[in-house]
N, C-alpha and C positions, 0 to 999 in steps of 0.2 A: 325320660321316664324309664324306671328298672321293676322289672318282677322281683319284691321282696320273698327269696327263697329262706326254708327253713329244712334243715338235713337232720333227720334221725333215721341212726344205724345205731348200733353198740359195738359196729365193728371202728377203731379208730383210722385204719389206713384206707376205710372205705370213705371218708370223711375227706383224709386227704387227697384222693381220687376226684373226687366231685371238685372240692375248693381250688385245685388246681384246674379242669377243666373249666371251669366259673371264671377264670382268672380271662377266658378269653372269648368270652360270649358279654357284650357288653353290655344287655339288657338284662343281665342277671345281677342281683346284688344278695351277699347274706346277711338275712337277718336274725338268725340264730344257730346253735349245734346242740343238738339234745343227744344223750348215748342212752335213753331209754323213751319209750311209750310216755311214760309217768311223768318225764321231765316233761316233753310235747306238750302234752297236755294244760301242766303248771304254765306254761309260757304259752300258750293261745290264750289262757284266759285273762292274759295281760295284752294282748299285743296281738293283730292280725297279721294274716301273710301273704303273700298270692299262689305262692308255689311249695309243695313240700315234696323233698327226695324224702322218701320211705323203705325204710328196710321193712320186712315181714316176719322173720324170723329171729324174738327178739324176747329177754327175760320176761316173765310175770304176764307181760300182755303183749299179744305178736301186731303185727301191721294194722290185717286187716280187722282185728275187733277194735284198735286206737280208731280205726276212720270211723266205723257204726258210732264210738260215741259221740261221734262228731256232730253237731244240730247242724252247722253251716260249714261244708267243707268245704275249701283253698282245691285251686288244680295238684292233683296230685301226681307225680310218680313214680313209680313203685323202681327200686334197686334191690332183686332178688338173686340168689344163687340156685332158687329152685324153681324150675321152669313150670312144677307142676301147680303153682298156685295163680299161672295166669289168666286164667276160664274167671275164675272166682274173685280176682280184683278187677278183672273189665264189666263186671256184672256188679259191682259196687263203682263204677262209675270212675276209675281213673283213668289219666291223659295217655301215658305210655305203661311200657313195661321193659325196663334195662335190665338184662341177664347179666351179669356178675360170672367173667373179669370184661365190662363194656370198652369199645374203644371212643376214641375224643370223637369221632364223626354219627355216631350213632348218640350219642350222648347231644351232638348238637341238631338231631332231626327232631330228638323226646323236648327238646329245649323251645326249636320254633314251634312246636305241635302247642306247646304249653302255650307260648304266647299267642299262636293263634286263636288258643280257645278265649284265652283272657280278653284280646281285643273284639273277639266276639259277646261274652256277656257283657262288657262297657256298652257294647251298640246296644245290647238286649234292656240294659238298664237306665237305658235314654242318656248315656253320659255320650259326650264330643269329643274326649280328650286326642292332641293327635296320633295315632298310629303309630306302636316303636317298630322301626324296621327291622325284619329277620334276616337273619346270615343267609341267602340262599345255599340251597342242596338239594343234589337229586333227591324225588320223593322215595320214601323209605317203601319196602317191598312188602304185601303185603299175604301171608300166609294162612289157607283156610283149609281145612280138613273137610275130604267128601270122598264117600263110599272109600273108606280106609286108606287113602290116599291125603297127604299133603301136597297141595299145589299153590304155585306161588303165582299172586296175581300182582298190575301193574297199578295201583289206583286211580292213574292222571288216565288208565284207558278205560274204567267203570263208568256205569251211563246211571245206573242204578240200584238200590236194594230194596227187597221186599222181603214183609216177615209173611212165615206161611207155619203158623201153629208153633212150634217148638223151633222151625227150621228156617232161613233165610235164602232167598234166591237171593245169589249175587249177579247182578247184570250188565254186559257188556253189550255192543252193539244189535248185538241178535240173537243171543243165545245166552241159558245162564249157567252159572254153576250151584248146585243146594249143599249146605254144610248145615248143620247139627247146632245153632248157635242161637242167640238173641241179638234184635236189630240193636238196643242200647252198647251192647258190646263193640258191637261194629262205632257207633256213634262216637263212642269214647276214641277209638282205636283212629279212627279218619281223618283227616288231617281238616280240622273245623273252618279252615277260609275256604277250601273248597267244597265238602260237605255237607248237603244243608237236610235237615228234618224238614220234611213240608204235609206227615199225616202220620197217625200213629203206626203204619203198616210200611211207611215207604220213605226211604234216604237216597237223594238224588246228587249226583254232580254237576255244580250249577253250569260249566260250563259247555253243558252238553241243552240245556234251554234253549229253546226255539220263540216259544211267548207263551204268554199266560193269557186268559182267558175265563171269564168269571171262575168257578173255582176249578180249573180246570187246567194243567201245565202239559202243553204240549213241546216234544224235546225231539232234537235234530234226527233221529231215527221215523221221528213219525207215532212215536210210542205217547200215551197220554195215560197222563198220571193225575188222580185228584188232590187236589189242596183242602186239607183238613181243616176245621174254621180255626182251632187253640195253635194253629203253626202262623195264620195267614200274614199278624203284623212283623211276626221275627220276618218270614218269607218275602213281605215286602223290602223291609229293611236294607239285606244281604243283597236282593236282586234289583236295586233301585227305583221300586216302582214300578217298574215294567208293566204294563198292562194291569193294572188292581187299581 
């Protein structure tokens, strides 16, 4: 089984870029090349996809108003040369964000990310199919802005997030760090087989769980988090049952 990808850029050697790294990821396969919005478009409503490389800066209509008119959008991710539109496409819900001129290794963590999210909505839509296996890589690093400072965090060392008004504590074993953001941002950005939503306020890493408990997830610190009832059957799912 391969993720049918679809690549719109207008830039041509940005095309060749991708389809050459594609060449060695074997859960990727292409299924179209559009060099505009307008084409995209013409060709979704012929033909589905699972995955779309998206450029943003683009004739007549840029990236991210092509996704808005999208009813049912594919995993997407973004291939931009402008670092400033990344706030604004994790908040429109896509998988990564490649800065432009990307290299093959960073290109193949936005790749497994993709498929991870993919084998996750399969679970989520009650299908069985089996699991395409990812290239492993170290997990990518993860970068959050707080009291004017960028700091880079490790994600496999995250226990949990929470949303707090406009701002997110990011949390590790005992202590967090607050950055300026929305939990959804993060959600897009988190690598989705370890990642799990379990309440509207709160994003945990499943492998830091201890057990569950009516609605109630107690994790290896001792810290207990509530299970939201609209998360409970995905959260069963991901966590096999455990205690529900």
């Amino acid at each position: 089984m391969s993720l049918r990808c679809l690549i719109v850029d207008d830039e041509p050697l940005a095309h060749e870029v991708i389809l050459r790294y594609m060449e060695d990821v074997p859960f990727l396969q292409t299924a179209g090349q559009c060099y505009r919005a307008m084409e995209a478009l013409e060709l979704l409503s012929k033909q589905s996809v699972d995955l779309i490389f998206l450029d943003i800066r683009m004739p007549k209509l840029n990236g991210l108003d092509f996704l808005r008119t999208l009813q049912q959008q594919p995993i997407v991710i973004i291939t931009s040369a402008y670092e400033e539109h990344a706030l604004e496409s994790f908040e429109l819900e896509v998988c990564d964000y490649l800065l432009k001129p990307f290299r093959f290794d960073r290109f193949l963590k936005a790749a497994n990310r993709a498929l991870s999210l993919y084998n996750l909505k399969q679970q989520a839509g009650h299908h069985t199919p089996a699991p395409v296996p990812a290239i492993t890589t170290e997990p990518a690093a993860l970068y959050i802005k707080s009291d004017k400072k960028l700091i880079q965090l490790n994600p496999e060392e995250l226990y949990y997030l929470e949303s707090l008004g406009n701002y997110v504590k990011v949390w590790d074993a005992s202590r967090f760090v607050l950055t300026p953001r929305t939990l959804s941002s993060f959600e897009s950005q988190l690598p989705a087989d370890t990642f799990i939503r379990i309440h509207k306020s709160y994003i945990l890493n499943k492998k830091f769980v201890c057990y569950l408990e009516g609605n109630t997830i107690t994790l290896k610190n001792g810290k207990q988090l509530p299970l939201g009832k609209n998360y409970r059957h995905q959260v069963k799912l991901l966590l096999g049952g455990q205690g529900i």
